[in-house]
C-alpha positions in Angstrom: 0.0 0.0 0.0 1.2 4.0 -0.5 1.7 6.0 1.8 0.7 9.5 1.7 2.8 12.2 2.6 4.4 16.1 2.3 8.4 15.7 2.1 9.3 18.6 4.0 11.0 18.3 7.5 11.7 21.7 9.1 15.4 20.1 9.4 15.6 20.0 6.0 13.6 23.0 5.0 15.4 24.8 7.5 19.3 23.5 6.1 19.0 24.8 3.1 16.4 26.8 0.7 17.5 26.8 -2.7 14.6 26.3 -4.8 15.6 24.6 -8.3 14.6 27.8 -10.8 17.1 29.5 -8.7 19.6 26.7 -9.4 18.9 27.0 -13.1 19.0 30.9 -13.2 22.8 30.6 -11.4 23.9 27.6 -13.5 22.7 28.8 -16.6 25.0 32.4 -15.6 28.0 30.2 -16.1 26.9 28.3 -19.1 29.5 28.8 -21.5 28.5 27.5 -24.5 25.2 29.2 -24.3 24.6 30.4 -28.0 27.2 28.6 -29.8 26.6 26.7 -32.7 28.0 23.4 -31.1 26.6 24.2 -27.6 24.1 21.2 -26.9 26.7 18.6 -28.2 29.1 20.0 -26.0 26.7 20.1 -23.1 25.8 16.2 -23.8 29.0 15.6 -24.5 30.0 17.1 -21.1 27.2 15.1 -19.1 28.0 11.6 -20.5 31.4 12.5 -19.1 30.2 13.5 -16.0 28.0 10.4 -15.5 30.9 8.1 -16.7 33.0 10.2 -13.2 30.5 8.9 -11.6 30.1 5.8 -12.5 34.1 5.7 -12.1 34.1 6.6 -8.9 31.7 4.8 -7.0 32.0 1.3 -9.2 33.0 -0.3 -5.6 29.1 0.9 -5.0 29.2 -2.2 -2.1 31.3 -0.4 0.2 30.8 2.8 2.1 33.0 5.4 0.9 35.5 7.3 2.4 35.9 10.8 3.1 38.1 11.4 -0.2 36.1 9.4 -2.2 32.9 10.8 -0.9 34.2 14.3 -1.5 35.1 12.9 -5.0 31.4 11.5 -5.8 29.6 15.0 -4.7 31.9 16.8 -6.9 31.0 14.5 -10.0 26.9 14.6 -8.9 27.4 18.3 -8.8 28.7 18.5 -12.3 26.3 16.0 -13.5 23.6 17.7 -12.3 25.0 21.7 -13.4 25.0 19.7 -17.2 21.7 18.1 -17.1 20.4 21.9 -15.9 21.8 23.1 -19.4 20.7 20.6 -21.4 17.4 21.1 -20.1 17.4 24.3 -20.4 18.6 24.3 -23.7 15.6 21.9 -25.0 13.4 24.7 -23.9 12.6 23.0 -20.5 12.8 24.7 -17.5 14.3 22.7 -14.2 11.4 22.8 -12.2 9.3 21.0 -14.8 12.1 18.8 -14.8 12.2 18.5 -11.4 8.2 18.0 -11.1 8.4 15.0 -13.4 11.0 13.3 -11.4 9.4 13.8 -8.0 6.5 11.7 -9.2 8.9 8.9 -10.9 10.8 8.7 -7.7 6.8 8.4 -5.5 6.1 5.6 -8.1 9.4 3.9 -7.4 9.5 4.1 -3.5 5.7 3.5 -3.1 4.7 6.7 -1.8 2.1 9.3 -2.8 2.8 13.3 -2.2 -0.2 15.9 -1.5 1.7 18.7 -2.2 0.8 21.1 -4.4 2.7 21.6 -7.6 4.6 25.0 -7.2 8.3 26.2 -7.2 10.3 23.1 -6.3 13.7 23.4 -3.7 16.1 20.9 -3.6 15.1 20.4 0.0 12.3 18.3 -0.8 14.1 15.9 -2.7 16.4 14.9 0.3 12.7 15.3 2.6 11.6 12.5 0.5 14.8 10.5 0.9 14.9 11.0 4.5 11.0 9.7 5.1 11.9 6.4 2.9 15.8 6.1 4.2 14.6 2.4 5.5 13.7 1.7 1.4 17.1 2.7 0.4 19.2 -0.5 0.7 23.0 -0.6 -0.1 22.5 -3.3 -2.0 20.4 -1.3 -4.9 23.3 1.0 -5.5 24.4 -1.4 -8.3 20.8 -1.2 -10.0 20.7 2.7 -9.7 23.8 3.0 -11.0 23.1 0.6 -14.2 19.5 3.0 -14.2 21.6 6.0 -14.7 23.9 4.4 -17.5 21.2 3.4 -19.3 18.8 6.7 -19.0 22.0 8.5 -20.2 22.2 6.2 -23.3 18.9 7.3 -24.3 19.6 10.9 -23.6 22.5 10.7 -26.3 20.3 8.7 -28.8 18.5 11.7 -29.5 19.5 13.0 -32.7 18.2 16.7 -32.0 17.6 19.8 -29.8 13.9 19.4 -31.6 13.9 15.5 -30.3 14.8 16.5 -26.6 12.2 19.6 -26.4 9.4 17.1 -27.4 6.7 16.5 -24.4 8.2 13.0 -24.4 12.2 13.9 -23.6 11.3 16.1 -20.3 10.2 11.9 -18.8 13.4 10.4 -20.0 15.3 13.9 -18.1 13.1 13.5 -15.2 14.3 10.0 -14.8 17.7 10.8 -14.9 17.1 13.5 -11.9 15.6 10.5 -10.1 18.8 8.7 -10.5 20.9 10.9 -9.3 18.6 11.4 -6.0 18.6 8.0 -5.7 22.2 7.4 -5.6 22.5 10.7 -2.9 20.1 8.9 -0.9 22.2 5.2 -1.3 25.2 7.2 -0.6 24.0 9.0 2.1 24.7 12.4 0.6 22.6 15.7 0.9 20.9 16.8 -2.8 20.3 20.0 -1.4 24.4 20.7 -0.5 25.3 18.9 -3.9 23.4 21.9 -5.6 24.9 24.6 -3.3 28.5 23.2 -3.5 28.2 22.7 -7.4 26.8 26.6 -7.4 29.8 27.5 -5.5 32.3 26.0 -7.9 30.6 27.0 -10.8 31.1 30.7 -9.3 34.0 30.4 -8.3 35.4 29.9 -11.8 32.9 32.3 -13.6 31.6 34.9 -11.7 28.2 36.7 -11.5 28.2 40.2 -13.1 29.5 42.2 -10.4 31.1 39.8 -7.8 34.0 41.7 -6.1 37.5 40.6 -5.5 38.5 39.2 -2.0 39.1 41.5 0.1 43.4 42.2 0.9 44.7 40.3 3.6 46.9 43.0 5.0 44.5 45.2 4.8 44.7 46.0 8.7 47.8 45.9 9.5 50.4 48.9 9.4 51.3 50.0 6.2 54.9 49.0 7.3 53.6 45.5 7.1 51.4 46.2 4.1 51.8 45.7 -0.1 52.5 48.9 -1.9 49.6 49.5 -3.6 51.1 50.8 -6.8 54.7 49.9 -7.3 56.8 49.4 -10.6 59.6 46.6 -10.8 62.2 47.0 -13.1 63.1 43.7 -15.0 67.1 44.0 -15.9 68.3 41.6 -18.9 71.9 41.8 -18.7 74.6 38.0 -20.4 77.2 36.7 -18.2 80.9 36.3 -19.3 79.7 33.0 -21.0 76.9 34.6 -23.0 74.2 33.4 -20.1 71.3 36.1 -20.1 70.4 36.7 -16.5 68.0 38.9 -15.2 68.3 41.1 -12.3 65.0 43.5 -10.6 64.8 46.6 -9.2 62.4 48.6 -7.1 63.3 52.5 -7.1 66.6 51.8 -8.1 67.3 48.9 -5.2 68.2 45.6 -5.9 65.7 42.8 -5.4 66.3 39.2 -4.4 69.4 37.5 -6.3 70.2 37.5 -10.2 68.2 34.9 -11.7 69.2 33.0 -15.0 67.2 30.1 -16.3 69.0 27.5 -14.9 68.6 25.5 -18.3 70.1 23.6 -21.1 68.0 25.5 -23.3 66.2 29.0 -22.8 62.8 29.2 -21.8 63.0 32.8 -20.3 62.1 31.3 -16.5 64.7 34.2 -15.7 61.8 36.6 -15.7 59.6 34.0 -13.6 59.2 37.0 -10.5 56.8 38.6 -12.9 54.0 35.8 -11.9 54.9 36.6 -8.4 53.8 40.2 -9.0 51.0 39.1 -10.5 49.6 37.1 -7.6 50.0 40.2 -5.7 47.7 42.2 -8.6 45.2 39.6 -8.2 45.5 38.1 -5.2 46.8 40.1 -2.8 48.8 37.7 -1.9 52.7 36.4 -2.2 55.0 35.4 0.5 58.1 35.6 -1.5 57.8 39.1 -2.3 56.6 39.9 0.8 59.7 38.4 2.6 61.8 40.4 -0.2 60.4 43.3 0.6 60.6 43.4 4.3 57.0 43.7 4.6 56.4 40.2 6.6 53.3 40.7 9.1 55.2 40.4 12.2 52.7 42.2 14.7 51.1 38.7 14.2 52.9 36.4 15.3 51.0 33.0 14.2 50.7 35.6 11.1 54.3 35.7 10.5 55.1 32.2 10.8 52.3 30.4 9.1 51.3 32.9 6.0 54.6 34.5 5.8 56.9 32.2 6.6 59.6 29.4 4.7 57.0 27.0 3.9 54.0 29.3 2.2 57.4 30.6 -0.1 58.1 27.0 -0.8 54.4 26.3 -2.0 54.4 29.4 -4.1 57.5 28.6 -5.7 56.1 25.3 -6.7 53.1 26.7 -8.3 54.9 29.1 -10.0 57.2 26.5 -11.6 54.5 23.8 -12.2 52.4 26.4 -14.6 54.9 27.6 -16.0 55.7 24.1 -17.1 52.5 23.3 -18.4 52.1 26.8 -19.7 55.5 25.5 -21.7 53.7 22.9 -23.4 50.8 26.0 -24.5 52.5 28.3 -26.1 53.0 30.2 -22.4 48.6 30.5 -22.6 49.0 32.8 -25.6 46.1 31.3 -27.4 43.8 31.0 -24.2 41.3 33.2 -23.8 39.5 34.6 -20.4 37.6 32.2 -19.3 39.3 29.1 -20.9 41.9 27.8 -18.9 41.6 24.1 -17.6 39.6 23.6 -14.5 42.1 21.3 -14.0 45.0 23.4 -13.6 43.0 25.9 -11.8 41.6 23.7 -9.1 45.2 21.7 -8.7 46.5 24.9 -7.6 43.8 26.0 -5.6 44.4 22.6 -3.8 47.6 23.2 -3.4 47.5 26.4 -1.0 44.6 25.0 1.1 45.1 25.6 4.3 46.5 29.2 3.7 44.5 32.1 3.8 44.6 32.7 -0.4 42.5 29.4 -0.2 39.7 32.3 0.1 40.4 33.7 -3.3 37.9 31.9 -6.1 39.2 30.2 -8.8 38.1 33.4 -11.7 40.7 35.2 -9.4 43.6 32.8 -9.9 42.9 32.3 -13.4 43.1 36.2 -13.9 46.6 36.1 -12.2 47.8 33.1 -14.2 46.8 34.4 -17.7 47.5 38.2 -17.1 50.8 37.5 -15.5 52.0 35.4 -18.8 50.3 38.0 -20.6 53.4 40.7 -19.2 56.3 37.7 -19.6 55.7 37.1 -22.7 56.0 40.7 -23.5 59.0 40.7 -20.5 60.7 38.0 -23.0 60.1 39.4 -26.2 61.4 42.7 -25.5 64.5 41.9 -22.8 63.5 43.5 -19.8 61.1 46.5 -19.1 59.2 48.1 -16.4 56.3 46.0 -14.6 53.4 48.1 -12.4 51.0 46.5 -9.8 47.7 48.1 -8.7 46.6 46.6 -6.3 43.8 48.5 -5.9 42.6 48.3 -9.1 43.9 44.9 -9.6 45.8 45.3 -12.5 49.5 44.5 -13.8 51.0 46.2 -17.0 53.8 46.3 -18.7 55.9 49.4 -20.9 59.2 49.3 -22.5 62.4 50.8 -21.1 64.0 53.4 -23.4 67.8 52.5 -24.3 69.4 55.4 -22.6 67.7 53.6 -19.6 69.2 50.8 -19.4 72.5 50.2 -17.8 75.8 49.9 -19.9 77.2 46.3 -19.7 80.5 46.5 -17.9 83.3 45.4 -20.5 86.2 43.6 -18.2 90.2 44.3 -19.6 91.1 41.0 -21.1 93.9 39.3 -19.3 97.2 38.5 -20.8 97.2 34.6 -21.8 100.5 33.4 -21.3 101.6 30.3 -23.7 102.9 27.5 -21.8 104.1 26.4 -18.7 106.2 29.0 -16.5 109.0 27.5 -14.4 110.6 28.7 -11.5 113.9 30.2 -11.8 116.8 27.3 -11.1 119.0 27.4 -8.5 122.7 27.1 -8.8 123.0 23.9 -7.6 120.4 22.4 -10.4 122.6 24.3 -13.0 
């Protein structure tokens, strides 16, 4: 017999409140391949991938998962379900209708009947729904769900058409697939509700809504003894060794910075001018312990401060993040043919791992990306023209670059050449050896 109830828990209700047309407005925001000629293929394309992750990453569905992998599972749900928004969306149905259609497939497939009105859906009622049949839900249906999924998926990438997908028929076969991925929440005891939120907050933290500010500085309390300068230029010096070895050397108002720095490399690849990503971070982060600790301006009033954001092992990490794009950006042309907007998540959110733990963990991923593609932007430019003047703003986050005029630049010193003498020189012989 069905049962007969509203899903809604004021445990749930009260967790979280995003309602699925507010999902879709946000996800749709960040849609990239919204009016593009290829953009549905691509979206399908992308959510057979994303169902495959899934798939991937639970296939040991008998045993519980573990923190990592559960952290792992919520990302790829998350994705899966920011794609099958899109689609959706792009076939001219709207995520609540979506969302209507598989409320009633999951009542039919857990036996119970809902008297609540149709309306604005939120994701909360999914998980209400979950939570009143939890006892239904047994481990050992994971496999079954996930084979649902697999299949449901197959259909959606039969469909030859956007006009095929936006028929009356198509929004069942999407529904069902919103069903699965409840369903496997539920088996996997994850929230649908935070799966949304956390997806959103990805999905904005690589591209921002119109108008989303920058992080605010993290010095900006402290003495401006222990703060950035929030416009400075650095002077980029190319000046060759006595073997030919270009080496670069920078200056701040005529001072010295750090040591000469060559590119330590059988063959040239201008890493010489590598501080200029450094600078960058500062433009768009706010943050870099390296400079900082050049500069003097380590954030001693704080002691925990000082040691933990400023200290050896935060320079270490940025040093390693600098090197390890700068080898991938090797293999890209140093980004000169990415746009805004198009770097790999995966690079992005490698680096972003990297620094967790440290307060430039705060700064979203659209922020890195900016550093990383405006900062090759000004070495490229660095390499091409053999030096030049590099300005930060940090207020108005910016970094650019202008050419030094010739009388600017310092004269190479031309050493005397010493006198080569030919052969062996002997001491004179005493008397005796005569």
């Amino acid at each position: 017999m069905k049962a007969s109830v509203m899903f809604m828990s004021n445990e749930v209700a009260s967790a979280v409140d995003l309602s699925l047309s507010e999902y879709q407005s946000r996800a749709s925001a960040s849609n990239q391949f919204k009016g593009t000629e290829e953009g549905l293929n691509q979206l399908l394309y992308g959510f057979f991938g994303e169902v495959g992750g899934i798939l991937a990453a639970i296939k040991k569905s008998k045993r519980d998962l573990g923190p990592a992998e559960q952290a792992n599972v919520t990302e790829e749900l998350g994705d899966a379900l920011w794609y099958l928004t899109t689609v959706s969306v792009e076939c001219k149905h709207s995520l609540n209708e979506v969302g209507t259609t598989a409320l009633k497939e999951l009542q039919r497939r857990l036996e119970v009947e809902n008297t609540r009105p149709t309306g604005n859906l939120t994701f909360a009622e999914f998980d209400g729904l979950i939570a009143f049949c939890h006892s239904k839900l047994s481990p050992d249906e994971r496999t079954a769900t996930l084979y649902a999924l697999g299949a449901h998926c197959g259909q959606l990438m039969a469909k030859s058409c956007a006009e095929d997908l936006a028929s009356p028929s198509s929004i069942n076969l999407l529904g069902e697939l919103l069903a699965d991925i409840v369903l496997i929440c539920g088996q996997f005891k994850l929230q649908f509700a935070r799966i949304a939120e956390e997806n959103l907050e990805k999905a904005e933290s690589r591209w921002p809504q119109v108008g989303t500010a920058y992080q605010p500085l993290f010095d900006e309390g402290y003495s401006e003894l222990e703060q950035f300068p929030r416009t400075f230029t650095m002077r980029f010096i190319e000046l060759y060794g006595a073997d030919g070895t270009p080496y670069v050397i920078q200056q701040l108002k005529g001072v010295n910075i750090g040591d000469r720095l060559t590119d330590n490399r059988t063959e040239p690849d201008g890493y010489r001018f590598h501080d200029v990503f450094h600078l960058a971070y500062i433009a768009h982060l706010g943050w870099s312990p390296v400079i900082r600790g050049l500069l003097k301006l380590k954030r001693k009033s704080n002691p925990q401060v000082d040691r933990d954001e400023d200290g050896a092992r935060a320079m270490i990490i940025e040093e390693g993040i600098a090197t390890w794009i700068f080898n991938h950006a090797f293999r890209h042309k140093y980004f000169t043919d990415t746009p805004p907007g198009k770097l790999e998540y995966g690079v992005l959110k490698q680096v972003r791992e990297m620094v967790k733990g440290y307060e430039v963990y705060k700064c979203p991923l659209w922020q890195w990306e900016k550093a990383i593609l405006e900062g090759f932007n000004v070495f490229r430019e660095l390499c091409q023209t053999g030096g030049g003047d590099v300005t930060v703003d940090i207020n108005n986050h910016t970094i650019t670059f202008s050419a030094v005029n010739e009388e600017e630049k310092p004269k190479p010193v031309v050493l005397p050449k010493k006198k080569v003498v030919v052969g062996a020189v002997l001491p004179p012989m005493s008397k005796e050896e005569v």
